[in-house]
C-alpha positions in Angstrom: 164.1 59.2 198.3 167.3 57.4 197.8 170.8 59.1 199.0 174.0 58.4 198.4 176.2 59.3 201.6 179.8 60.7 201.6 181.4 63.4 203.6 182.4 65.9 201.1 180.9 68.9 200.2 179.0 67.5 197.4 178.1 64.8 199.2 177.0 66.9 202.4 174.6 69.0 200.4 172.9 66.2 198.3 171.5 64.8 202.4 170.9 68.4 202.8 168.5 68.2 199.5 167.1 64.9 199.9 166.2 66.0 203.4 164.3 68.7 202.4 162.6 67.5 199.5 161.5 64.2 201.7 160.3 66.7 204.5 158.0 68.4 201.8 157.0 65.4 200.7 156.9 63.4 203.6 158.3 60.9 202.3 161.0 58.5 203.2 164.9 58.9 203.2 167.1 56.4 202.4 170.8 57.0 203.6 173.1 54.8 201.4 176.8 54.3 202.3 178.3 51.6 199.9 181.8 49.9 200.6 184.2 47.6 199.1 187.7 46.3 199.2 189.6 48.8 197.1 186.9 51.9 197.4 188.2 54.9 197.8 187.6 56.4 200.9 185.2 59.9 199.6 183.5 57.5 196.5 184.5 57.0 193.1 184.2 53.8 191.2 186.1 50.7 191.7 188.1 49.9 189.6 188.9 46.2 188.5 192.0 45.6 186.2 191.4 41.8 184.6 195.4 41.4 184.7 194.9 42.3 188.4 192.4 40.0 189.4 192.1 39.1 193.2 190.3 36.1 194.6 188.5 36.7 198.3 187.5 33.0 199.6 185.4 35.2 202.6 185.5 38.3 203.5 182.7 39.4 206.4 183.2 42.7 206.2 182.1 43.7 210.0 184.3 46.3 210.6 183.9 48.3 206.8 180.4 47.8 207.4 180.5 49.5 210.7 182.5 52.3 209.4 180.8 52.7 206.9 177.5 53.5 209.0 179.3 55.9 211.1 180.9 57.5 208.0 176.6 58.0 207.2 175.9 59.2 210.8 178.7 61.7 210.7 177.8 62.8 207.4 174.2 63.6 208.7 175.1 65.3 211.5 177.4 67.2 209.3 175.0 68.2 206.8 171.9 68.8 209.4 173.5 69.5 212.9 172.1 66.3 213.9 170.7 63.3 212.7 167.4 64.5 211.6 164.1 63.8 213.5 160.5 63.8 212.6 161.8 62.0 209.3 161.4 58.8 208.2 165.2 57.9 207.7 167.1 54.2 207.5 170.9 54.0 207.0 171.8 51.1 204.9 175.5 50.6 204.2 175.5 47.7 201.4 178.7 46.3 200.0 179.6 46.9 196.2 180.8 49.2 194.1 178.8 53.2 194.7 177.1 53.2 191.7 176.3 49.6 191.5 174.8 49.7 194.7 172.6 53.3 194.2 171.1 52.3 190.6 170.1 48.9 192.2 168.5 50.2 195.3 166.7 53.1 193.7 164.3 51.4 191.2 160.4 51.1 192.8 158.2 53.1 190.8 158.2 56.9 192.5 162.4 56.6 193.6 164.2 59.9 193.1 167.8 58.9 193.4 169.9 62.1 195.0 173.9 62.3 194.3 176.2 64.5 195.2 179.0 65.6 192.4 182.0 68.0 192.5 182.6 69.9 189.3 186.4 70.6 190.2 188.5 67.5 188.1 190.4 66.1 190.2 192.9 62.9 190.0 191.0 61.4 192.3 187.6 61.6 189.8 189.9 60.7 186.6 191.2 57.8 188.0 188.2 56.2 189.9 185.5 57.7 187.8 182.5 59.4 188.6 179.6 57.8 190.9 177.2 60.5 190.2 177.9 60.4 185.8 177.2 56.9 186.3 173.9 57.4 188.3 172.8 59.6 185.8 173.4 57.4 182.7 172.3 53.9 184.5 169.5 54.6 186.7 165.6 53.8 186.1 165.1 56.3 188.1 164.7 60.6 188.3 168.3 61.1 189.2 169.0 64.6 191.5 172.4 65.4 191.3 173.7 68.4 193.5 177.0 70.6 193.2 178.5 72.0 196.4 176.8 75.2 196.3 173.6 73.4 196.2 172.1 74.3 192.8 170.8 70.6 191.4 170.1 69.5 188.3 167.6 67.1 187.6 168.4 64.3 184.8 165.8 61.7 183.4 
């Protein structure tokens, strides 16, 4: 069970589903946080503009990476009161864009890939796109993509 971590309601009730599906399944849970230069800070796609075009020599990325984890933790204590035990759960906080990262990680044979997805439009969403549309349409993968209120819908 692959998870894509934000802190946003969406986003707080897809670990709340992926936790309970692993648990009935005992399976594992795979927390992913992705970040990059640019990424805005609850998801959404980056964006790069060809006339734009920036060149990073080297870039470690220690410090994104690190907030990025607690940005996972927080989220999971969030969604569950605490960072759940009794589970088989890894945090992984990769660098790249959201849906990139997601559609690459979730891909063995027997992955169920778990987004979270806020039917409000906002700015935000028209201007950095969706992570969970692009989940849907890319992944090899089940894809479980849960609203807010926490009704999913599943999409092959």
């Amino acid at each position: 069970m692959v998870v894509g971590v934000d802190d946003s309601e969406a986003g707080l009730a897809a670990l709340r589903r992926a936790v309970a599906v692993a648990r009935a399944n005992c399976c594992q849970v795979l927390a992913v946080r992705a970040w990059a230069l640019g990424l805005p800070r609850h998801g959404g796609r980056r964006l790069r503009h060809l006339s734009h075009a920036h060149v990073v020599l080297y870039f470690a990325g220690t410090e994104q990476c690190a907030a990025a984890h607690a940005l996972a933790r927080r989220a999971l204590e969030a969604a569950m009161g605490a960072i759940p035990s009794g589970l088989d759960l890894r945090i992984e906080t990769p660098a790249g864009d959201p849906g990139l990262v997601l559609t690459d990680i979730a891909r063995e044979p027997g992955d169920v890939l778990v987004v979270g997805h806020d039917r409000a439009i906002t700015v935000r969403g028209i201007i950095h796109g969706s992570v969970s549309a692009y989940c849907a349409s890319h992944a090899q993968c089940p894809v479980l993509v849960v609203s807010p209120d926490r009704a999913a819908v599943e999409v092959a």
